[in-house]
N, C-alpha and C positions, 0 to 999 in steps of 0.2 A: 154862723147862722144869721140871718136878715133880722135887725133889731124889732123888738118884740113892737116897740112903740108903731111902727111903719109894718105891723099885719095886718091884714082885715080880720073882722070877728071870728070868720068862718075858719079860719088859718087858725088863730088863737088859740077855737075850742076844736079842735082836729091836733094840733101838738100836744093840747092837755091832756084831749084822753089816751092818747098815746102813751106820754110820759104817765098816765096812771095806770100802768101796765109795772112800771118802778114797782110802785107801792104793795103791791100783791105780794107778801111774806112766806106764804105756803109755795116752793116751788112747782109743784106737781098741777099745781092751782094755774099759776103763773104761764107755764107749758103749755098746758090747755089752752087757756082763753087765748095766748099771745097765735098759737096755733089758726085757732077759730076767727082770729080779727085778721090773721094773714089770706086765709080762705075768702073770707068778705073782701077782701080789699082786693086782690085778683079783678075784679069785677068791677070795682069800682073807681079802677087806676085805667081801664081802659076807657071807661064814661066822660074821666078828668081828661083824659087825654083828646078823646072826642071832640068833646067841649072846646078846648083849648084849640083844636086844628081849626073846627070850625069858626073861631072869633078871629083866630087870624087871616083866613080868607076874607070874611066881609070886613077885617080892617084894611085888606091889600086892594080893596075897592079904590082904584083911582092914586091907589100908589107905588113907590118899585117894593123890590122886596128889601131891597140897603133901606126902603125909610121905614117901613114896621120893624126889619131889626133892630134899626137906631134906637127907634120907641122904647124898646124891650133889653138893649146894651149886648146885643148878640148879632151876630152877623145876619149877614142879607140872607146868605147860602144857608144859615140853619133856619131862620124865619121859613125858607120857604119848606124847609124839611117840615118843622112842626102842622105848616099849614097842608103838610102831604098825609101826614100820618105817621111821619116816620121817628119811631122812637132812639132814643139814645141804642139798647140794645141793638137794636137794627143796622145801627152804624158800626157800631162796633163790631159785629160778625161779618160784615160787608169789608171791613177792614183789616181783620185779620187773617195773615198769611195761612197758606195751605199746612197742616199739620204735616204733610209728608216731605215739605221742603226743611223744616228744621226753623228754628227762633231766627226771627228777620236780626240782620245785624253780624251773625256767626256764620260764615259757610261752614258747607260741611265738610267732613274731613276726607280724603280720597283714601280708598286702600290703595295700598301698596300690595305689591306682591315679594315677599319675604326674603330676601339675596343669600341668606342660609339655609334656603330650604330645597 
């Protein structure tokens, strides 16, 4: 985790009230609420995400996309992702092979047809 000293406030008090999701004793309690801030947050991860696409376009004003990544210690190719919209999910469903081919890496097995039968 990114040292606590090098967050901004906003970071600070957004992992605290997270982490004070811990401290709720009554599980049935804890269920609930953790249910209810996952509901909110839906909503509000796409806004972050907005936000964030958006800053990186007017930071790519007059530059490549290798020097906003630099900026950020991420490549050129995902700076421009972020500044597309395109989320981590997105990549990863983009990336994974067809369910009907079987797990990358194992072919699959051929039948055979049986010499005793």
């Amino acid at each position: 985790m990114e040292d606590e000293a090098k967050q901004s406030e906003e970071v600070r008090r957004l992992v605290l009230a997270i982490e004070a999701f811990k401290d709720i004793e009554d599980i049935e309690v804890r269920v609930r609420e953790v249910g209810k801030a996952l509901s909110k947050m839906n909503g509000y991860t796409a806004v972050l995400r907005d936000l964030r696409a958006q800053d990186i376009q007017t930071m790519k004003q007059g530059k490549t996309w290798a020097d906003v990544g630099r900026i950020f210690g991420i490549s050129g190719a995902r700076a421009q992702q972020i500044g597309s919209g395109v989320s981590g999910a997105q990549r990863r469903k983009k990336d994974e092979p067809d369910k009907e081919r079987g797990r990358p890496g194992r072919p699959r097995k051929k039948k055979t047809e049986d010499p005793g039968a």
